[in-house]
PyMOL CGO cylinders between C-alpha atoms (Angstrom):
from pymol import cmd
from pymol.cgo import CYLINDER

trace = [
    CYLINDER, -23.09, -31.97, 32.26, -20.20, -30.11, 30.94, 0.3, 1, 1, 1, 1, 1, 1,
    CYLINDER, -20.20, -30.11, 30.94, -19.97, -29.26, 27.63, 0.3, 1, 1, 1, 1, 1, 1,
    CYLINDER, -19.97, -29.26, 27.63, -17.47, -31.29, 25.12, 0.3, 1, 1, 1, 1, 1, 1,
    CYLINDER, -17.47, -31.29, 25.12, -14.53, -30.49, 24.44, 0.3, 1, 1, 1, 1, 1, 1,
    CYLINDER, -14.53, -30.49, 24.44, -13.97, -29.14, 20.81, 0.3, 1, 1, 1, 1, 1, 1,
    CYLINDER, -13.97, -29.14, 20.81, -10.13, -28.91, 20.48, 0.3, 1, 1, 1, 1, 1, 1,
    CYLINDER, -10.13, -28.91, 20.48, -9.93, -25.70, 20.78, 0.3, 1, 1, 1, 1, 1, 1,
    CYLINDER, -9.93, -25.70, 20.78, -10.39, -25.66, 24.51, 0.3, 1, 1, 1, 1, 1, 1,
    CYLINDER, -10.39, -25.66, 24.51, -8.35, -28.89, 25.04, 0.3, 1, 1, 1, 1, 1, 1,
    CYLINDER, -8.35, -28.89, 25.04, -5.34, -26.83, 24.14, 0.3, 1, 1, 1, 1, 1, 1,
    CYLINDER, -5.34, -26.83, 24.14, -3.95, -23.27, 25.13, 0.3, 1, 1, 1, 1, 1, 1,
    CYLINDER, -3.95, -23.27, 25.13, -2.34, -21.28, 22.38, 0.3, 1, 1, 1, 1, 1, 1,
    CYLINDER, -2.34, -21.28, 22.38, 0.83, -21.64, 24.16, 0.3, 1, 1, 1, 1, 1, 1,
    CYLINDER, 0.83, -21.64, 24.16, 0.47, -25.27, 24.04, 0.3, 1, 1, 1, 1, 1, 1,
    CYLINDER, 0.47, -25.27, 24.04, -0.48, -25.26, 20.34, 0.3, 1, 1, 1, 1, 1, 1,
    CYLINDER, -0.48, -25.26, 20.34, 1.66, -26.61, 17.79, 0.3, 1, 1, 1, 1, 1, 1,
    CYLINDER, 1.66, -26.61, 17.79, 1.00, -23.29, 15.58, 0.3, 1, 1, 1, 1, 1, 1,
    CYLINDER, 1.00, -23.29, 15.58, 2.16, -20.92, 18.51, 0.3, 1, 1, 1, 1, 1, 1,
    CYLINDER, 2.16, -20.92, 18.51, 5.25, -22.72, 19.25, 0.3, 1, 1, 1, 1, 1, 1,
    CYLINDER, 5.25, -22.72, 19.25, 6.27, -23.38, 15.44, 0.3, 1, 1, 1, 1, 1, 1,
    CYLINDER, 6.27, -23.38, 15.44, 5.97, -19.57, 15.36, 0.3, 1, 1, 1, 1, 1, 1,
    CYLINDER, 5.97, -19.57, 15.36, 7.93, -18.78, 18.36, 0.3, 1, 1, 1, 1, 1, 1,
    CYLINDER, 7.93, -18.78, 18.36, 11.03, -21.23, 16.87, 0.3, 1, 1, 1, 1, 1, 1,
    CYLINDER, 11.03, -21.23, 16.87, 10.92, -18.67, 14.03, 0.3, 1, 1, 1, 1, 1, 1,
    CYLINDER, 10.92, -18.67, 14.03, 11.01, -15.75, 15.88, 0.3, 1, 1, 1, 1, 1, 1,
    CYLINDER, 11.01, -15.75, 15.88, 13.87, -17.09, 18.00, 0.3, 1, 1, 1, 1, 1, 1,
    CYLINDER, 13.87, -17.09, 18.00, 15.50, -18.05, 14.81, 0.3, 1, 1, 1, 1, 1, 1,
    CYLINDER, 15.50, -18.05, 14.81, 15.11, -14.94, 13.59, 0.3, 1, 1, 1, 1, 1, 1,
    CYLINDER, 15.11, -14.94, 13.59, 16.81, -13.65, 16.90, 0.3, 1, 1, 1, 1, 1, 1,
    CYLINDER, 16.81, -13.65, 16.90, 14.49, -12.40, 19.21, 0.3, 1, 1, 1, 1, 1, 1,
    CYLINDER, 14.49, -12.40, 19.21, 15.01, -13.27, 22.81, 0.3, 1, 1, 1, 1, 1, 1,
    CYLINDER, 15.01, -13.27, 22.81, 12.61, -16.22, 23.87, 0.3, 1, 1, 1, 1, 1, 1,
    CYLINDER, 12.61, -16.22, 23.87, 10.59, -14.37, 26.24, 0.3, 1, 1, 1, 1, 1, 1,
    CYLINDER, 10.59, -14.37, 26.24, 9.81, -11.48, 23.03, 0.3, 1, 1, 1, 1, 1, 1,
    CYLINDER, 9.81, -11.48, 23.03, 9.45, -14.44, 20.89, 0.3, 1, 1, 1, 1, 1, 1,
    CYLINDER, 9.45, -14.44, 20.89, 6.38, -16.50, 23.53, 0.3, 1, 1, 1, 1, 1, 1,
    CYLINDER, 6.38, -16.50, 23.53, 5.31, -12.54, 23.75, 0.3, 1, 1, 1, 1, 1, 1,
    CYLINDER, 5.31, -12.54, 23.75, 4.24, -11.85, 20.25, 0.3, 1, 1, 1, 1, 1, 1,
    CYLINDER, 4.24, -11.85, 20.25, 4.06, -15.28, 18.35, 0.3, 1, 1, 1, 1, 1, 1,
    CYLINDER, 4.06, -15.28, 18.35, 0.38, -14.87, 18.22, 0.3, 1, 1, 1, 1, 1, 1,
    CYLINDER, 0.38, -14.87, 18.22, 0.05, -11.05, 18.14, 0.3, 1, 1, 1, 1, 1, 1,
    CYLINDER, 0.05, -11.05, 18.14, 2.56, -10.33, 14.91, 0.3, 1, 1, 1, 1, 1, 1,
    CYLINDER, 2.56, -10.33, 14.91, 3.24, -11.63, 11.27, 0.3, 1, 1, 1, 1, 1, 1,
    CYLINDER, 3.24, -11.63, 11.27, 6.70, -13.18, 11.62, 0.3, 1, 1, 1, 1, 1, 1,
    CYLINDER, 6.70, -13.18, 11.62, 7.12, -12.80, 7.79, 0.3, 1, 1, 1, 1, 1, 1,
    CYLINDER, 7.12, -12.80, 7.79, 7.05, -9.25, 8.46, 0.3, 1, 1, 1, 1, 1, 1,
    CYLINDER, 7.05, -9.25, 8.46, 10.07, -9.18, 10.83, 0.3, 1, 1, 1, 1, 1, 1,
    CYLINDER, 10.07, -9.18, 10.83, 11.79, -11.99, 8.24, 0.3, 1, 1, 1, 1, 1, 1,
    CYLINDER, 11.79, -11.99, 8.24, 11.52, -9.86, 5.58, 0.3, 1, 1, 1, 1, 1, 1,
    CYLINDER, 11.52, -9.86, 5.58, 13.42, -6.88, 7.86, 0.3, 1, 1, 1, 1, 1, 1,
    CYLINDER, 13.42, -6.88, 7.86, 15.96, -8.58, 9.02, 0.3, 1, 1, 1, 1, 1, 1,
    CYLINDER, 15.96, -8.58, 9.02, 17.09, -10.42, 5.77, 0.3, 1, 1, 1, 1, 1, 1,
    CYLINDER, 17.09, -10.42, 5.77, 17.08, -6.54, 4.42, 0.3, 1, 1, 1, 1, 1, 1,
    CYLINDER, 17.08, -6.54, 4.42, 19.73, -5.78, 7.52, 0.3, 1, 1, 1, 1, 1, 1,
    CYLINDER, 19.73, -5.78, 7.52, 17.26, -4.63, 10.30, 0.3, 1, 1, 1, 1, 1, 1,
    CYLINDER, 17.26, -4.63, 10.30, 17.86, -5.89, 13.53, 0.3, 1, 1, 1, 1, 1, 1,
    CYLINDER, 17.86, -5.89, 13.53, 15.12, -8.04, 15.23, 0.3, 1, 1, 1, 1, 1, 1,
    CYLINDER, 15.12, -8.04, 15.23, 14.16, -6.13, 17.78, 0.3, 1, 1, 1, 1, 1, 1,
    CYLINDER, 14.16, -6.13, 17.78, 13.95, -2.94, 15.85, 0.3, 1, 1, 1, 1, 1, 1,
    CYLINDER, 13.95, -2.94, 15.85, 11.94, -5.22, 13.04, 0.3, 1, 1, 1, 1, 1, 1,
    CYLINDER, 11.94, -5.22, 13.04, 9.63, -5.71, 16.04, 0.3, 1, 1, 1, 1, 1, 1,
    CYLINDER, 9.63, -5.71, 16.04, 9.18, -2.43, 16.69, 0.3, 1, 1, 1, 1, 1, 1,
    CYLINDER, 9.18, -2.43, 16.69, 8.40, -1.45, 13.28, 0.3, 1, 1, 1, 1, 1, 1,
    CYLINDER, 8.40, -1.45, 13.28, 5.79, -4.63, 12.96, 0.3, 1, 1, 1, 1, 1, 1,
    CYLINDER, 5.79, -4.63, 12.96, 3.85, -3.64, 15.78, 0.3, 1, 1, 1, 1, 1, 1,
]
cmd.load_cgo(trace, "trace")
């Protein structure tokens, strides 16, 4: 007998709703889509917002976030 399924196993965090909302607003933000799939789950992106609307580029925003 297998054990049921809980919803947390049904989907993969790069399936989730939360992990691709925070991908969009990474990409917005301008990282590439392969950075943004990279870190959506591993960063803050309110941290890298908050750089770039003060003039830092994304990917140097990521650098300093991680």
């Amino acid at each position: 007998m297998e054990p049921p399924i809980t919803g947390h196993e049904a989907i993969s965090h790069e399936e989730s709703p939360a992990h691709n909302w925070r991908v969009s607003q990474l990409k917005r933000l301008g990282l590439s889509g392969s950075l943004a799939e990279s870190y959506a789950d591993r960063i803050d992106w309110h941290q890298i917002a908050r750089l770039v609307k003060h003039g830092c580029s994304p990917q140097l925003a990521l650098r300093i976030v991680r």
